[in-house]
C-alpha positions as CSV (number, residue, x, y, z in Angstrom):
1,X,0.0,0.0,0.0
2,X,3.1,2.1,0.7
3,X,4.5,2.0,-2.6
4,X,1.0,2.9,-3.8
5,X,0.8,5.7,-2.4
6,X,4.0,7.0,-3.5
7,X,3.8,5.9,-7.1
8,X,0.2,8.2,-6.9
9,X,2.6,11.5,-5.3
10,X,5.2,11.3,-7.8
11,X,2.9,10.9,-10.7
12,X,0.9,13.8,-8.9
13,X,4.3,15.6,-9.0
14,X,5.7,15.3,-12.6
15,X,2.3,15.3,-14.3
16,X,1.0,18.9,-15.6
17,X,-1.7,20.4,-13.8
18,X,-4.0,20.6,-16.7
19,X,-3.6,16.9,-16.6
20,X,-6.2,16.9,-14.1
21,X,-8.9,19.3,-15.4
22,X,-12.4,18.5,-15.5
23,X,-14.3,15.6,-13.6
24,X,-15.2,14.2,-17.6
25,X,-12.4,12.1,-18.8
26,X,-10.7,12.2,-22.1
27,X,-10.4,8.7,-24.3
28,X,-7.0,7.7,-23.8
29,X,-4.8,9.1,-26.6
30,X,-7.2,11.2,-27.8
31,X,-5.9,14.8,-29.2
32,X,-7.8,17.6,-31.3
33,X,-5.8,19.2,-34.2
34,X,-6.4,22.1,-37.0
35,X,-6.7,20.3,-39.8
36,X,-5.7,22.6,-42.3
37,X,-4.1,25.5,-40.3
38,X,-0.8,25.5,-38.8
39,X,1.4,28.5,-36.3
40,X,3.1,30.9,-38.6
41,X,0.2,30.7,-41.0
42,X,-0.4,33.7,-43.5
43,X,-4.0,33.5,-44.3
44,X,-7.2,36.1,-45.5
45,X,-10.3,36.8,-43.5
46,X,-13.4,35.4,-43.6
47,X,-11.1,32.3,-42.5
48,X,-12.6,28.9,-42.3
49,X,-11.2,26.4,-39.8
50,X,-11.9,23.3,-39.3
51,X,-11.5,21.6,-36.3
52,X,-9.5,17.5,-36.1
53,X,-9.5,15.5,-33.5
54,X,-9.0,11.6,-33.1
55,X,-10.3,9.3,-30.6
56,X,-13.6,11.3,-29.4
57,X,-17.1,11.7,-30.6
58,X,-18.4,15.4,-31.5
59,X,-21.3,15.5,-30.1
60,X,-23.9,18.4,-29.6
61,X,-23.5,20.5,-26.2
62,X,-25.9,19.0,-23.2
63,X,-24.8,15.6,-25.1
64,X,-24.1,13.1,-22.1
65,X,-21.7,10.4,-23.5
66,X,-18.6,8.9,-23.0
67,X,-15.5,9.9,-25.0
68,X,-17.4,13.1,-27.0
69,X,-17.4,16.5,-26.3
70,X,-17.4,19.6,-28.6
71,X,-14.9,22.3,-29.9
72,X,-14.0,25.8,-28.3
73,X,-12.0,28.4,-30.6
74,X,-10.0,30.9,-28.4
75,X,-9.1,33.8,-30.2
76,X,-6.5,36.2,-28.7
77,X,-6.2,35.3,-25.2
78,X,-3.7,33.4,-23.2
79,X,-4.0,29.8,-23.4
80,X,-6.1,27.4,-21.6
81,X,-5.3,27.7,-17.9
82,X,-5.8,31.0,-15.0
83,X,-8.5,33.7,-16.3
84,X,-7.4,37.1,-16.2
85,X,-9.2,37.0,-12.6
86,X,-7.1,34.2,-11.2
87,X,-9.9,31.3,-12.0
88,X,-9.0,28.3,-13.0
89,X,-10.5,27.8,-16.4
90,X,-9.7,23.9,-16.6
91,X,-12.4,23.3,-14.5
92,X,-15.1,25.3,-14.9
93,X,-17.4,26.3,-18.0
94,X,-15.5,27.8,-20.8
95,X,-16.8,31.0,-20.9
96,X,-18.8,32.2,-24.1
97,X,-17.9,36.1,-25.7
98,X,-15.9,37.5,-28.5
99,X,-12.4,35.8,-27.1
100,X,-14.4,31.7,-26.8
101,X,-16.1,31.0,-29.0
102,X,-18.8,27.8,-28.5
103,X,-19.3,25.0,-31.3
104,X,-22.4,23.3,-29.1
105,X,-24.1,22.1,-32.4
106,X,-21.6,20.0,-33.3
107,X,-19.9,21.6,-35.9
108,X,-16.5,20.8,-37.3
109,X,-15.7,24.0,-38.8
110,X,-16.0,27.8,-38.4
111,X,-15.9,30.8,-40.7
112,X,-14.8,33.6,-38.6
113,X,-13.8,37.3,-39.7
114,X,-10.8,38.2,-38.4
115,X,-8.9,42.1,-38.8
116,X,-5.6,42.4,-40.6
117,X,-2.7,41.6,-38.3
118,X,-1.5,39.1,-35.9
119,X,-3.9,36.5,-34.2
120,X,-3.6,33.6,-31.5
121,X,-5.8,30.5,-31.7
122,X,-6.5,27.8,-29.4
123,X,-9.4,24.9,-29.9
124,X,-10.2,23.2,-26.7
125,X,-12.7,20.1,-26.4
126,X,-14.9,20.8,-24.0
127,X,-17.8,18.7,-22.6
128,X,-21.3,18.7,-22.1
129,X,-21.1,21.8,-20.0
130,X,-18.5,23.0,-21.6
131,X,-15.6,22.1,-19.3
132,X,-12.7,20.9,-20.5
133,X,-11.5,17.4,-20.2
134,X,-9.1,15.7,-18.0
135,X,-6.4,15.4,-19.1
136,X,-7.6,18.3,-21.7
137,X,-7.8,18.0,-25.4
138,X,-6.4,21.2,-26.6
139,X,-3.7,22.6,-29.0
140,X,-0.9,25.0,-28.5
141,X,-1.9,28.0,-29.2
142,X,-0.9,29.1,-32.4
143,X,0.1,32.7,-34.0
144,X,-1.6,33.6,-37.3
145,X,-1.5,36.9,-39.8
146,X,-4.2,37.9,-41.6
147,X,-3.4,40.4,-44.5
């Protein structure tokens, strides 16, 4: 039981804390993905994305079933993690405005406008309430210029 218990500390040590968002798990292995955008990206506005990911189910939001969840566009904000408030994001709601932006019907792809310039982009699987997973499905968050 000893060696338990330390085998559950040190893997409590070296994990990542977003490891442990959200009380819905993630299928093992799973990942999301752009499909067809990458960092460093030069692209025009309206810009359609569309939104990869392997191992889960997209599903509608309010959807209650293992291994699904659907997608979460960030848009020029820090990543994933500590709100500009201090809360912790990975486990609570993702909140819904002009920085997260909700796919709850299931879609797969966006058309979004986006002003010339640089840009940062982050999809996140959340799940039916919109919380992220544990461990979380997200990407880095990448840099884009629109001309």
């Amino acid at each position: 039981m000893k060696t338990l218990a330390q085998t559950a500390l040190l893997f409590a040590l070296i994990m990542p804390a977003a490891a442990f968002a959200g009380e819905t798990p993630s299928a093992p292995g799973a990942k999301v993905f752009f499909t067809d955008l990458k960092d460093g990206d030069t692209v025009t506005s309206p810009l359609t994305i569309k939104f990869g990911v392997e191992g889960m189910e997209i599903v509608p939001a309010g959807t209650d079933k293992p291994n699904s969840g659907h997608h979460h566009l960030l848009i020029d904000r820090p990543a994933l993690g500590k709100g500009p408030d201090g809360a912790d994001e990975l486990n609570a709601n993702i909140i819904k405005d002009e920085n997260n932006l909700h796919f709850g019907k299931a879609q797969t792809e966006a058309t979004i406008e986006l002003t010339p310039g640089t840009h940062t982009l982050q999809m996140v699987l959340g799940d039916k309430d919109h919380i992220p997973h544990g461990p979380v499905l997200a990407t880095d968050v990448i840099t884009i210029t629109v001309k």
